[in-house]
N, CA, C, O and CB atoms as a CASP TS submission, in Angstrom:
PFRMAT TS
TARGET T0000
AUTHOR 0000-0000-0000
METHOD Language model
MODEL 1
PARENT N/A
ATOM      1  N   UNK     1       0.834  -1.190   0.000  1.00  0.00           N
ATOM      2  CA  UNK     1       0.000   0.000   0.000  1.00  0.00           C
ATOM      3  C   UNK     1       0.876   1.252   0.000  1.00  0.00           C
ATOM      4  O   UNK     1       1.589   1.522   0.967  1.00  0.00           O
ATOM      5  CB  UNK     1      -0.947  -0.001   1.216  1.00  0.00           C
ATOM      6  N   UNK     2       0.815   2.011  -1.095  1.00  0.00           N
ATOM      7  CA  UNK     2       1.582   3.434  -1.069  1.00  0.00           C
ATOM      8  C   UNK     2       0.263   4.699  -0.915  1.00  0.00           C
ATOM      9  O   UNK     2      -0.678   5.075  -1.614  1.00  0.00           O
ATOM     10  CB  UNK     2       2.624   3.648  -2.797  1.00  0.00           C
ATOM     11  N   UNK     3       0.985   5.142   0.742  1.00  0.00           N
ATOM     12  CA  UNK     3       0.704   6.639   1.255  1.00  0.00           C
ATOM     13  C   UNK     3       0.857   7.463  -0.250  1.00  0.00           C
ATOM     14  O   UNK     3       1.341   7.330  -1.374  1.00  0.00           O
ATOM     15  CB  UNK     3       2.020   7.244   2.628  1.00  0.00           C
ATOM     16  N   UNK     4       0.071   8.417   0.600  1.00  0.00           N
ATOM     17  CA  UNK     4      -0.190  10.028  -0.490  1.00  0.00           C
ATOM     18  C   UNK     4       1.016  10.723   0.221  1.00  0.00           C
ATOM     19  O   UNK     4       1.646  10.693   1.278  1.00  0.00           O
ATOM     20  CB  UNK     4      -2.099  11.225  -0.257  1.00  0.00           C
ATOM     21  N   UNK     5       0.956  11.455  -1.148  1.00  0.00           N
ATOM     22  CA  UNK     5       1.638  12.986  -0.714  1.00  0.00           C
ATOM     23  C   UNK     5       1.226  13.633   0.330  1.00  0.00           C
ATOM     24  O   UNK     5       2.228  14.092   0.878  1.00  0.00           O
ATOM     25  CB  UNK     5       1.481  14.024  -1.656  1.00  0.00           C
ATOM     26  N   UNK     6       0.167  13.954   0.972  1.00  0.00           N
ATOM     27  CA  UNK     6      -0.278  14.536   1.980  1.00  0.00           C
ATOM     28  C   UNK     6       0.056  13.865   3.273  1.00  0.00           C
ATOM     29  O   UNK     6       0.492  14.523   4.217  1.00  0.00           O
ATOM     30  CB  UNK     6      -1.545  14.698   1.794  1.00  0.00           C
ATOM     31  N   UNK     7      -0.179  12.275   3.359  1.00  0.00           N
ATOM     32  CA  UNK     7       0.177  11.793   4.351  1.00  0.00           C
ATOM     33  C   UNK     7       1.547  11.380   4.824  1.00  0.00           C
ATOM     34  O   UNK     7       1.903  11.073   5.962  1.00  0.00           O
ATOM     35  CB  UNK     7      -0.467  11.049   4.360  1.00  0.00           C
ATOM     36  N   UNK     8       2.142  11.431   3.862  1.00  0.00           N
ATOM     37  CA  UNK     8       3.773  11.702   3.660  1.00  0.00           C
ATOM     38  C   UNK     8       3.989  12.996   4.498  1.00  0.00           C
ATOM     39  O   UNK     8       4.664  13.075   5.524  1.00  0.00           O
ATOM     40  CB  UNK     8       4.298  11.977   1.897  1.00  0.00           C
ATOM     41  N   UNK     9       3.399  13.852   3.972  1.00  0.00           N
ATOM     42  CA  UNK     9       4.220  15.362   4.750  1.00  0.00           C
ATOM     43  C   UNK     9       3.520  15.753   5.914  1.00  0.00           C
ATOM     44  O   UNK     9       3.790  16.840   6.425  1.00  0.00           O
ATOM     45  CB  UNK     9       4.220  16.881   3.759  1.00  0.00           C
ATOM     46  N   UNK    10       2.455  14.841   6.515  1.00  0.00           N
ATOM     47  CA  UNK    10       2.206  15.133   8.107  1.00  0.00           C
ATOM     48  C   UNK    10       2.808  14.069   8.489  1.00  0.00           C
ATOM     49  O   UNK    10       3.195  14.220   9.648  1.00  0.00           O
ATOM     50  CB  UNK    10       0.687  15.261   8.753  1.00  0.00           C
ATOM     51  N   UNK    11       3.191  12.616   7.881  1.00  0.00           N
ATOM     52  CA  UNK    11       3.926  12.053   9.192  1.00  0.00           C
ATOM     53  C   UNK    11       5.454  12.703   9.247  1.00  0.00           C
ATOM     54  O   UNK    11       6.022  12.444  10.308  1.00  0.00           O
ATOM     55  CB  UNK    11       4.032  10.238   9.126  1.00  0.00           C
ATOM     56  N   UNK    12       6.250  13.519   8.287  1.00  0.00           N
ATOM     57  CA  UNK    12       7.030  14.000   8.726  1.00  0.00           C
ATOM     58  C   UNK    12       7.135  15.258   9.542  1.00  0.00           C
ATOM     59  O   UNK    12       8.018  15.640  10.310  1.00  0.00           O
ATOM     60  CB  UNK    12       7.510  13.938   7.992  1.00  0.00           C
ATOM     61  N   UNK    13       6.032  15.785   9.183  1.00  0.00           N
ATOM     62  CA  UNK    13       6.166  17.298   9.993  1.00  0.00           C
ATOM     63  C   UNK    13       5.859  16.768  11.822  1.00  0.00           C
ATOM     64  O   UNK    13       6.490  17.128  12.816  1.00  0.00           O
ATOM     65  CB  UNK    13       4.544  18.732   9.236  1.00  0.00           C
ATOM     66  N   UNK    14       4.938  16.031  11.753  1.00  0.00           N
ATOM     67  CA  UNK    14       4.996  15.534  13.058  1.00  0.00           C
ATOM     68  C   UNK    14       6.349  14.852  13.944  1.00  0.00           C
ATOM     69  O   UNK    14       6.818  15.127  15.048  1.00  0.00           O
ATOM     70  CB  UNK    14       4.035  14.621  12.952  1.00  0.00           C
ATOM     71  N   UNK    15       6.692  13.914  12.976  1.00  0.00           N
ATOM     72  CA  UNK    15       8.274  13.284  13.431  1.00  0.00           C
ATOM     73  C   UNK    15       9.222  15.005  13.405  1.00  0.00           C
ATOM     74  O   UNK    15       9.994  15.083  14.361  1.00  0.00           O
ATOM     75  CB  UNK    15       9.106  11.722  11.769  1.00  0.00           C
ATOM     76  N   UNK    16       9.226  15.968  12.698  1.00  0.00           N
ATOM     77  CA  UNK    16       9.985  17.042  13.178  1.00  0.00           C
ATOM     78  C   UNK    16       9.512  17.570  14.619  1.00  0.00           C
ATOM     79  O   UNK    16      10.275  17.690  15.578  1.00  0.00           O
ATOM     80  CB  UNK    16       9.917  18.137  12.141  1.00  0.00           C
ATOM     81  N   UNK    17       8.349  17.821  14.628  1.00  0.00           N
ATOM     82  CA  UNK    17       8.066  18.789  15.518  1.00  0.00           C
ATOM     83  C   UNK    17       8.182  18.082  17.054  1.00  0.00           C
ATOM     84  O   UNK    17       7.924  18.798  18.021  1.00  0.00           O
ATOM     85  CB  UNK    17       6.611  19.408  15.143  1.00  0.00           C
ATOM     86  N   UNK    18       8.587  16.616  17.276  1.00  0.00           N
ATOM     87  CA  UNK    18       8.571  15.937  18.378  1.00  0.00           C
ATOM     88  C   UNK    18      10.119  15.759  18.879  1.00  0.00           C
ATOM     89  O   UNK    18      10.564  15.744  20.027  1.00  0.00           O
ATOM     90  CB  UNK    18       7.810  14.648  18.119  1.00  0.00           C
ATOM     91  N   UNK    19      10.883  15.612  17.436  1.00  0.00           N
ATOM     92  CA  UNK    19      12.600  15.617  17.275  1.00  0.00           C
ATOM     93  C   UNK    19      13.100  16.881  17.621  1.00  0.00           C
ATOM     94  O   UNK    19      14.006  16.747  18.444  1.00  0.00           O
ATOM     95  CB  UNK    19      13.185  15.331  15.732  1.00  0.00           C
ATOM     96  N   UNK    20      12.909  17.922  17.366  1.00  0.00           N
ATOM     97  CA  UNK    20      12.884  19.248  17.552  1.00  0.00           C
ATOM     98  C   UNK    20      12.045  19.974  18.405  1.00  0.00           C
ATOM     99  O   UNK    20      12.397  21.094  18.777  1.00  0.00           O
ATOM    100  CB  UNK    20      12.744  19.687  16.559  1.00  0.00           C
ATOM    101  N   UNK    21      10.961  19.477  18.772  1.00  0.00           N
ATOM    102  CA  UNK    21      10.135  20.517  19.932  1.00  0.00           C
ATOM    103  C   UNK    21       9.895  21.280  19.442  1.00  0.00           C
ATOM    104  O   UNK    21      10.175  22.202  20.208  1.00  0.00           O
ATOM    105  CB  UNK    21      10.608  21.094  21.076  1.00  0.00           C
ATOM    106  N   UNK    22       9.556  21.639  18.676  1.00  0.00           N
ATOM    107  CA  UNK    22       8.912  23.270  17.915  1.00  0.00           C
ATOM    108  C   UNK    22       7.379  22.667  17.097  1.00  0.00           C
ATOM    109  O   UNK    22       6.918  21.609  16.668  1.00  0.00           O
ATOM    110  CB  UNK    22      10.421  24.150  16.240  1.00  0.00           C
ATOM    111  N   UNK    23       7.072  23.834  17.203  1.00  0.00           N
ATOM    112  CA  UNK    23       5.517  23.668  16.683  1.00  0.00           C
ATOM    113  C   UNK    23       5.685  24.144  14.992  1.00  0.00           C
ATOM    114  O   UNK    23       4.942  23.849  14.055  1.00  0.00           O
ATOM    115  CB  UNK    23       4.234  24.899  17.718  1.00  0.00           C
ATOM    116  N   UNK    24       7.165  25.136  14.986  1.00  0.00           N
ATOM    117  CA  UNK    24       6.863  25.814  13.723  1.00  0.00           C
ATOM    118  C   UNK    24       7.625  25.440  12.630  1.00  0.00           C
ATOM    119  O   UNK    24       8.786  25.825  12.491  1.00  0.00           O
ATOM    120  CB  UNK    24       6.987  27.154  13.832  1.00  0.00           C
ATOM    121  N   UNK    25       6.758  24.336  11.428  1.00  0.00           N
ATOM    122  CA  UNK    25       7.587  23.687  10.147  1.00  0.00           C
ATOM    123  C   UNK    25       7.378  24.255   9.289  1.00  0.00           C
ATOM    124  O   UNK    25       6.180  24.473   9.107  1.00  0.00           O
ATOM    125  CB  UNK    25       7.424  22.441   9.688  1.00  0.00           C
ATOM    126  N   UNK    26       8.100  24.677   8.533  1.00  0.00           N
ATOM    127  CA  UNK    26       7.791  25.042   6.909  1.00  0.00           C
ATOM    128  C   UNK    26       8.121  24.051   6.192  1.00  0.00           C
ATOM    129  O   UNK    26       9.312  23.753   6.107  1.00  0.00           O
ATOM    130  CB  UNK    26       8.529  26.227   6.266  1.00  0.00           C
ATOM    131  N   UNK    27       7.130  23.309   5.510  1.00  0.00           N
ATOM    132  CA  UNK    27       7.862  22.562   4.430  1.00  0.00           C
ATOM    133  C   UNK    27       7.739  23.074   3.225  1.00  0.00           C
ATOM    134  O   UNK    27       6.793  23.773   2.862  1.00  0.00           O
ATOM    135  CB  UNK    27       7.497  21.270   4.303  1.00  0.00           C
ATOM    136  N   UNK    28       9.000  22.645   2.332  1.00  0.00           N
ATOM    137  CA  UNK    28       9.233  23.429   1.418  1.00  0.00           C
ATOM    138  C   UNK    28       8.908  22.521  -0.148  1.00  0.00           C
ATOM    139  O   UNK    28       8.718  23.019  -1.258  1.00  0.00           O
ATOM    140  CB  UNK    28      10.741  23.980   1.721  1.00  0.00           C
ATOM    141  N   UNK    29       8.921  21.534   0.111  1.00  0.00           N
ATOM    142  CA  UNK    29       9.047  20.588  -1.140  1.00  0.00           C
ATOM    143  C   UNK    29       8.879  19.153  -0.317  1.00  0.00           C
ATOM    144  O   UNK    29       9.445  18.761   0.703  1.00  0.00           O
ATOM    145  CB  UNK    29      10.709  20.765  -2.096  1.00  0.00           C
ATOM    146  N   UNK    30       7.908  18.541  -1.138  1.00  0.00           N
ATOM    147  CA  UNK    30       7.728  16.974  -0.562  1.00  0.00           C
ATOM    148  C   UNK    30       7.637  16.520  -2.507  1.00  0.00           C
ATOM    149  O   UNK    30       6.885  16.994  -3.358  1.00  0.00           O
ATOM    150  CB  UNK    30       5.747  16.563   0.852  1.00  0.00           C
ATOM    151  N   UNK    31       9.028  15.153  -2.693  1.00  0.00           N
ATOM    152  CA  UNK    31       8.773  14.719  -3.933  1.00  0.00           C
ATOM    153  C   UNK    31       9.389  13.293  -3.584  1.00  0.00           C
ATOM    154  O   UNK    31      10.226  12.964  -2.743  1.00  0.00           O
ATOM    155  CB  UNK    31       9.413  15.637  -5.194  1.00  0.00           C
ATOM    156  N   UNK    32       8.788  12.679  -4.384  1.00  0.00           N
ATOM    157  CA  UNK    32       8.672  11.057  -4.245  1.00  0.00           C
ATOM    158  C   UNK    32       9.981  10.916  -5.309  1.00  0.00           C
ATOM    159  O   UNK    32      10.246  11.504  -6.358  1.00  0.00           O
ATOM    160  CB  UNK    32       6.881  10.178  -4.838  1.00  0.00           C
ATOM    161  N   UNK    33      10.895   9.523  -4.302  1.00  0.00           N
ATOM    162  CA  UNK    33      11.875   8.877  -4.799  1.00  0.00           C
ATOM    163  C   UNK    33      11.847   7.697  -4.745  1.00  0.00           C
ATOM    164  O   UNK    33      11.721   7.020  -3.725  1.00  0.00           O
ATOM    165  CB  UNK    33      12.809   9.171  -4.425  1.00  0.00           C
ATOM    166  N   UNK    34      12.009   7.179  -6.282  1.00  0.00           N
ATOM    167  CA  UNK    34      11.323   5.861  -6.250  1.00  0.00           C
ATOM    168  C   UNK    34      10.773   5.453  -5.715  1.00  0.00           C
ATOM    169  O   UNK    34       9.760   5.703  -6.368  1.00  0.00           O
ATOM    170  CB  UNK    34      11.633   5.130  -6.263  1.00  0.00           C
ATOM    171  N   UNK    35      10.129   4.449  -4.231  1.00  0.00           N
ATOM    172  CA  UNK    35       8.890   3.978  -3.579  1.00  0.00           C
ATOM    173  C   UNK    35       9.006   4.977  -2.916  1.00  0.00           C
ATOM    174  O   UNK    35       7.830   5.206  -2.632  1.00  0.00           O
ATOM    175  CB  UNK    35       8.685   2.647  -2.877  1.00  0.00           C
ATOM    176  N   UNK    36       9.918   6.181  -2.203  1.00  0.00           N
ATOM    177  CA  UNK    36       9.545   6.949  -0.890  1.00  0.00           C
ATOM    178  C   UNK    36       9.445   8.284  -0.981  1.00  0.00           C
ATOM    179  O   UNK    36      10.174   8.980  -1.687  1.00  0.00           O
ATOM    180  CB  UNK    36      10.450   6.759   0.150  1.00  0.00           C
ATOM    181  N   UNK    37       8.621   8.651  -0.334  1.00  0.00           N
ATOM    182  CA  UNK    37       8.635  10.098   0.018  1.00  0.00           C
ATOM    183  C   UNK    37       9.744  11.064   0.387  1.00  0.00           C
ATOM    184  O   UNK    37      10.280  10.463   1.317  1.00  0.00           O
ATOM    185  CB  UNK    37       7.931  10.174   0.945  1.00  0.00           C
ATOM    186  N   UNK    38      10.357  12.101   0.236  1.00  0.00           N
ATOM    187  CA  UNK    38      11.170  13.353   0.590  1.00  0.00           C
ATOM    188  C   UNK    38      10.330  14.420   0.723  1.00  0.00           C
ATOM    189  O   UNK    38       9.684  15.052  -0.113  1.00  0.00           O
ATOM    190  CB  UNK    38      12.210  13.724  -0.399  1.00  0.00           C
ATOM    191  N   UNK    39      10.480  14.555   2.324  1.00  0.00           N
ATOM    192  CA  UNK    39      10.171  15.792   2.421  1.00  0.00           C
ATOM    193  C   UNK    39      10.745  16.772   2.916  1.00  0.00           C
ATOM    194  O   UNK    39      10.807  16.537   4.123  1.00  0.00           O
ATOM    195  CB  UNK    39       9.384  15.843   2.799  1.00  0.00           C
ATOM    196  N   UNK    40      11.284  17.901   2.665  1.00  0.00           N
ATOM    197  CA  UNK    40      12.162  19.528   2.567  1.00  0.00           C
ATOM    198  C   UNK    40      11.520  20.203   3.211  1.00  0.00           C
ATOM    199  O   UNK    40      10.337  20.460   2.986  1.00  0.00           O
ATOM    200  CB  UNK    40      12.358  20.379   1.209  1.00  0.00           C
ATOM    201  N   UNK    41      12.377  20.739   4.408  1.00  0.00           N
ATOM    202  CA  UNK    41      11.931  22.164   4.895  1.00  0.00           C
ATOM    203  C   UNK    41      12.371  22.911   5.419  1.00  0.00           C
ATOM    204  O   UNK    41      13.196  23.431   4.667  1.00  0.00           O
ATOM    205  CB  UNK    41      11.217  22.309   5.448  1.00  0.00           C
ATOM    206  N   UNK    42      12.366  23.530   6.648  1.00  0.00           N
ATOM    207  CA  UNK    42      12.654  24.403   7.665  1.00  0.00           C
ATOM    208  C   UNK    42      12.006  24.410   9.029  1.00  0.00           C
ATOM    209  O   UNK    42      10.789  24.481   9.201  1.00  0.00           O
ATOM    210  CB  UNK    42      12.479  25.508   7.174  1.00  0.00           C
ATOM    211  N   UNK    43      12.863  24.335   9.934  1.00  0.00           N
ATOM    212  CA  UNK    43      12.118  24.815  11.420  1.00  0.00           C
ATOM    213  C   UNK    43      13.399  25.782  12.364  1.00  0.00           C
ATOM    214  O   UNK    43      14.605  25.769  12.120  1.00  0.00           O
ATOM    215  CB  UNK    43      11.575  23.044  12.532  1.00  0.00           C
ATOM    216  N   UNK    44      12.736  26.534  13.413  1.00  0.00           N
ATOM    217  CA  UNK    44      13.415  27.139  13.744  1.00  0.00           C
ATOM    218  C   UNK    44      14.238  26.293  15.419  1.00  0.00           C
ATOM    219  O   UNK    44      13.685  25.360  16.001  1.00  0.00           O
ATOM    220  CB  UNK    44      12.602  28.443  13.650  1.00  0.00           C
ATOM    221  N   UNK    45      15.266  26.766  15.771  1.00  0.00           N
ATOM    222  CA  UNK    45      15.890  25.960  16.498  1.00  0.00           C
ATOM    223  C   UNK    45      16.591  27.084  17.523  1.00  0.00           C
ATOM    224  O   UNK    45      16.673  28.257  17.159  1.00  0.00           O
ATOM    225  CB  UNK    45      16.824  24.969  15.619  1.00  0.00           C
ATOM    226  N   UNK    46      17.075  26.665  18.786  1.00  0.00           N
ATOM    227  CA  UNK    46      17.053  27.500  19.740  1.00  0.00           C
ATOM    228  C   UNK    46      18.553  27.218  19.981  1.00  0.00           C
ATOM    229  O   UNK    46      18.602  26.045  20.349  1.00  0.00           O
ATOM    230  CB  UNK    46      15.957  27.291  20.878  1.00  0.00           C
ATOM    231  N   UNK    47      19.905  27.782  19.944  1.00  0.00           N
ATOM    232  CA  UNK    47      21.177  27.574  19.901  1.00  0.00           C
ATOM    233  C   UNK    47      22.090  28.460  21.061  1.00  0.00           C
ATOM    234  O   UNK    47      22.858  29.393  20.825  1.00  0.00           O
ATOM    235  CB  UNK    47      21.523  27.861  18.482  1.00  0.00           C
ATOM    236  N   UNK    48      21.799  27.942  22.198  1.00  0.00           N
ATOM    237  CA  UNK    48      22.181  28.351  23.338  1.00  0.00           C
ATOM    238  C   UNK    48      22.135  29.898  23.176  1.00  0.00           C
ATOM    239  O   UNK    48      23.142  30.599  23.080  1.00  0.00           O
ATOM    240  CB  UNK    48      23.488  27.742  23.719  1.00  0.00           C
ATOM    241  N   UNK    49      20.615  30.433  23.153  1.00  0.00           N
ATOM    242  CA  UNK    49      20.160  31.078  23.593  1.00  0.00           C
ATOM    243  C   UNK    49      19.714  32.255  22.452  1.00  0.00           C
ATOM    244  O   UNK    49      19.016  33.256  22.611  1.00  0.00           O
ATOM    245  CB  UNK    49      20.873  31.224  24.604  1.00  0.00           C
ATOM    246  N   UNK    50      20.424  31.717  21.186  1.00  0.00           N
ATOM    247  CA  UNK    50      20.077  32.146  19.838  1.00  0.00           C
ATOM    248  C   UNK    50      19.297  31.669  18.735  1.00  0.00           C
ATOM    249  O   UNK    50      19.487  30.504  18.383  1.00  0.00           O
ATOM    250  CB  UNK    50      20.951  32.257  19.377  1.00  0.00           C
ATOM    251  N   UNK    51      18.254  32.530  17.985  1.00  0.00           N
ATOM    252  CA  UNK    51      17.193  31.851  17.337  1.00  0.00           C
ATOM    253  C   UNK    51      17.962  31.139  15.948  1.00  0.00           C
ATOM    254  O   UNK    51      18.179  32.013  15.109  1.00  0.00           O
ATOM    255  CB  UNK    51      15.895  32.999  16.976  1.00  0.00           C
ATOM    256  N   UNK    52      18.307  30.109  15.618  1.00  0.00           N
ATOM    257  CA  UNK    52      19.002  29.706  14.301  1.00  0.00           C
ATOM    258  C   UNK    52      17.711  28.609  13.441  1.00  0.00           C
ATOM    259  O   UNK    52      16.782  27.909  13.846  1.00  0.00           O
ATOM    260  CB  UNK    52      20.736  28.729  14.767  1.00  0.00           C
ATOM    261  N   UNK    53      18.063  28.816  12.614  1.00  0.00           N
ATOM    262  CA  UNK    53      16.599  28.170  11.153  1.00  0.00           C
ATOM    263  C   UNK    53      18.066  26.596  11.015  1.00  0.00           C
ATOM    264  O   UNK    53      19.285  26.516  10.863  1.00  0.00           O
ATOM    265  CB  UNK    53      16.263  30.019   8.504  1.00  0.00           C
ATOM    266  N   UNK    54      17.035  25.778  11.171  1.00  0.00           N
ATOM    267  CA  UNK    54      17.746  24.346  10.360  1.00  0.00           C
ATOM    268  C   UNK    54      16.587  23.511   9.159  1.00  0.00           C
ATOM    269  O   UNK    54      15.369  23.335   9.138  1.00  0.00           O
ATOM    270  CB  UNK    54      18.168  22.939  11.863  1.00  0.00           C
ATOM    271  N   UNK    55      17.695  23.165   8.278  1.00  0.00           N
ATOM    272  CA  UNK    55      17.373  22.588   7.104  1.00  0.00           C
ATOM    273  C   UNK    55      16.635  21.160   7.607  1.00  0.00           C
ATOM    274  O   UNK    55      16.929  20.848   8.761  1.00  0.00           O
ATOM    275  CB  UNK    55      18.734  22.433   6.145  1.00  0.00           C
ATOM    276  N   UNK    56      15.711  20.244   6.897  1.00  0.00           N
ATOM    277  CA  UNK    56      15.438  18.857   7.379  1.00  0.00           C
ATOM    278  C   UNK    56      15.527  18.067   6.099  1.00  0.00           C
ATOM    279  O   UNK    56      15.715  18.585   4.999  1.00  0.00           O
ATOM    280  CB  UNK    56      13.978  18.675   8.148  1.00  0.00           C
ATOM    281  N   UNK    57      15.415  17.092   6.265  1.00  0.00           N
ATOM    282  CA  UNK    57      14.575  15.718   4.896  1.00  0.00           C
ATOM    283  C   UNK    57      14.467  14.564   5.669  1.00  0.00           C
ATOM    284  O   UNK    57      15.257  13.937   6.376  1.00  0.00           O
ATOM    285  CB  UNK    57      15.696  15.098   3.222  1.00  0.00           C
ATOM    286  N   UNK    58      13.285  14.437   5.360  1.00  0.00           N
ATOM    287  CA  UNK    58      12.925  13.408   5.987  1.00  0.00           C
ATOM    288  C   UNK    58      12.578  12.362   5.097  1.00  0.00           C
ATOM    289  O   UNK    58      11.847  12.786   4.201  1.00  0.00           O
ATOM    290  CB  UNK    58      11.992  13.702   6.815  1.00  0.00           C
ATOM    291  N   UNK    59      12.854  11.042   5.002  1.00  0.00           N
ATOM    292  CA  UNK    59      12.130   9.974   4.298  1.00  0.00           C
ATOM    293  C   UNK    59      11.651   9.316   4.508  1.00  0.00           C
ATOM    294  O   UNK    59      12.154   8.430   5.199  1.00  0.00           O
ATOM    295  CB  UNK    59      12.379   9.437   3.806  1.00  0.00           C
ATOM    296  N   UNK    60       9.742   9.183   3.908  1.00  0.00           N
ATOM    297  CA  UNK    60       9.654   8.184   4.638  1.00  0.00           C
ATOM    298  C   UNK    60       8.827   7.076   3.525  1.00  0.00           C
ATOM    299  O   UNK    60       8.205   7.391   2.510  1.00  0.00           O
ATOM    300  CB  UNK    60       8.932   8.624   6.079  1.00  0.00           C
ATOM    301  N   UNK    61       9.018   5.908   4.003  1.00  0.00           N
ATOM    302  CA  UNK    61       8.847   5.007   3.329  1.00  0.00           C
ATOM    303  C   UNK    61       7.398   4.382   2.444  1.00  0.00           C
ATOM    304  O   UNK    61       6.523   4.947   3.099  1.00  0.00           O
ATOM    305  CB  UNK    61       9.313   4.352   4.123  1.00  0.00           C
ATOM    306  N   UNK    62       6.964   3.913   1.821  1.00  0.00           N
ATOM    307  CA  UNK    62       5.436   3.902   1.079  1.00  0.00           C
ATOM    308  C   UNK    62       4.381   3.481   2.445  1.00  0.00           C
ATOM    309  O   UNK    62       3.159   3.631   2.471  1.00  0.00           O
ATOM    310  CB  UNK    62       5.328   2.450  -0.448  1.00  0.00           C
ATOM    311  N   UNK    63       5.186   2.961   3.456  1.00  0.00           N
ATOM    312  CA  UNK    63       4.185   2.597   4.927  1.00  0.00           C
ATOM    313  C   UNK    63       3.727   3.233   5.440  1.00  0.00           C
ATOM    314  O   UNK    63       2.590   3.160   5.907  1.00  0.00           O
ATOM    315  CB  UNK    63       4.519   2.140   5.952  1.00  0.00           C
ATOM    316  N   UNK    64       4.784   4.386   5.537  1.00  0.00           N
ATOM    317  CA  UNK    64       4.503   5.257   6.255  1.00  0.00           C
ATOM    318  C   UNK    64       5.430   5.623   7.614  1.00  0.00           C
ATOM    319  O   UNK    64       5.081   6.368   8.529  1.00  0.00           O
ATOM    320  CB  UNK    64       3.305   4.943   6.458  1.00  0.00           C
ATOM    321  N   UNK    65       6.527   5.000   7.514  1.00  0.00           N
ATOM    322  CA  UNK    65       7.522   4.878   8.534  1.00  0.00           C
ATOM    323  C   UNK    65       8.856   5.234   7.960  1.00  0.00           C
ATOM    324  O   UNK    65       9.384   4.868   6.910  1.00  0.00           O
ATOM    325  CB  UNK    65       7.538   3.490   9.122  1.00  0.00           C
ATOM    326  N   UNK    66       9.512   6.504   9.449  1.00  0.00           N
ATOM    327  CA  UNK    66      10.193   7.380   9.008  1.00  0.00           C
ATOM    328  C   UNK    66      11.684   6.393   8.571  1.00  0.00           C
ATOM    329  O   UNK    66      12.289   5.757   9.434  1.00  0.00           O
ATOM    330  CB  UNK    66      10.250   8.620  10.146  1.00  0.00           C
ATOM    331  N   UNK    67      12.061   6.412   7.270  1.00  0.00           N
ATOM    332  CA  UNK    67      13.360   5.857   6.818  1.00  0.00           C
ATOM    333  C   UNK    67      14.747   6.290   7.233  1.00  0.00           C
ATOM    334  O   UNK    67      15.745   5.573   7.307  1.00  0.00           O
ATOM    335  CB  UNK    67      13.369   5.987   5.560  1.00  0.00           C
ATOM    336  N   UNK    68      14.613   7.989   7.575  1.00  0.00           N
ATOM    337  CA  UNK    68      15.644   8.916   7.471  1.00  0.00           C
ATOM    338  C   UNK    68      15.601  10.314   7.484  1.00  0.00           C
ATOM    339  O   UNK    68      14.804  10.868   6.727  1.00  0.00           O
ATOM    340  CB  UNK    68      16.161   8.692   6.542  1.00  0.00           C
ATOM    341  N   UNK    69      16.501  11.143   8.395  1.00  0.00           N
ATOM    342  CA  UNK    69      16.427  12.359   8.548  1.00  0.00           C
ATOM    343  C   UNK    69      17.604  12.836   8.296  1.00  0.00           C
ATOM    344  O   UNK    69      18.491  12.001   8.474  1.00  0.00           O
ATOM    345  CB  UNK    69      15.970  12.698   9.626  1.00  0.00           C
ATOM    346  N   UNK    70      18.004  13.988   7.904  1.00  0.00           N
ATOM    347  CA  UNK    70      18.907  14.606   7.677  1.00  0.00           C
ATOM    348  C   UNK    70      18.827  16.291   8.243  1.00  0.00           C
ATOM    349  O   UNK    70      18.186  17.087   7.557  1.00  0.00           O
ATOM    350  CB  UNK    70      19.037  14.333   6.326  1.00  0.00           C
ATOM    351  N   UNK    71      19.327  16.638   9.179  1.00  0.00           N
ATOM    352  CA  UNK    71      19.312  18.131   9.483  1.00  0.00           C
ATOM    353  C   UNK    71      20.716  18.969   9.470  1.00  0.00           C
ATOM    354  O   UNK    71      21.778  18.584   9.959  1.00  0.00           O
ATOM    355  CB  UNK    71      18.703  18.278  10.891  1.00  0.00           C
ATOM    356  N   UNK    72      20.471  20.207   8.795  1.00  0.00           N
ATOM    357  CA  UNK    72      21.946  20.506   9.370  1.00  0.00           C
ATOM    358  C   UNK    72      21.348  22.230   9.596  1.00  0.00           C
ATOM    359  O   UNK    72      20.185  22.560   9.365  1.00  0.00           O
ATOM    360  CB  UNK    72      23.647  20.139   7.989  1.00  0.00           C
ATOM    361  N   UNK    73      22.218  22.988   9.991  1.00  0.00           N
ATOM    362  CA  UNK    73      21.975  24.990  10.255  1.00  0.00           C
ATOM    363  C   UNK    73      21.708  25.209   8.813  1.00  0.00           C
ATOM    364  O   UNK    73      21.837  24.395   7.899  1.00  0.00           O
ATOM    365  CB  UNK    73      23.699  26.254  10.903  1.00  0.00           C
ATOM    366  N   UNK    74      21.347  26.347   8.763  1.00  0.00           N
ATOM    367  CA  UNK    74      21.314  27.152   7.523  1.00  0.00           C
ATOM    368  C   UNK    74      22.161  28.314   7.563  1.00  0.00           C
ATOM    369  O   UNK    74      22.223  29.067   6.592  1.00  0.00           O
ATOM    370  CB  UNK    74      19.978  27.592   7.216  1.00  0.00           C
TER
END
C-alpha cells in the first residue's frame, strides 16, 4: 500500500516537531523517490540562547515509517 503525498508530509512534519520541539515547520518541497517520500523544509531551532533556522529531509517510506532524517543549520 503506497501513502499520499499529503500523508507523507504530516507524518514528517509531526516526526519534526517531536525531534525538535517546535511547533513551527515550513515545508518546502515533498517529492517522491522511487517507492519513498522526501520531504524539505525548515524549522526554527534555539542555539544556546540564539534563534538559528535548520534545514530537514525526511524519508519516509510507502508505509509510512520514518526511513531517514537529515538536518543541518542554515
Amino acid at each position: 500500500m503506497q501513502i499520499s503525498r499529503e500523508n507523507a508530509q504530516q507524518i514528517a512534519v509531526e516526526f519534526v516537531k517531536k525531534k525538535k520541539n517546535t511547533d513551527k515547520i515550513d515545508v518546502a518541497a515533498v517529492e517522491q523517490h522511487r517507492e519513498d517520500w522526501v520531504v524539505r523544509g525548515t524549522c526554527p531551532i534555539d542555539m544556546e540562547g540564539h534563534p538559528w533556522a535548520e534545514r530537514f529531509e525526511v524519508v519516509v517510506n510507502p508505509k509510512g515509517k520514518i526511513k531517514a532524517m537529515n538536518a543541518s543549520l542554515l
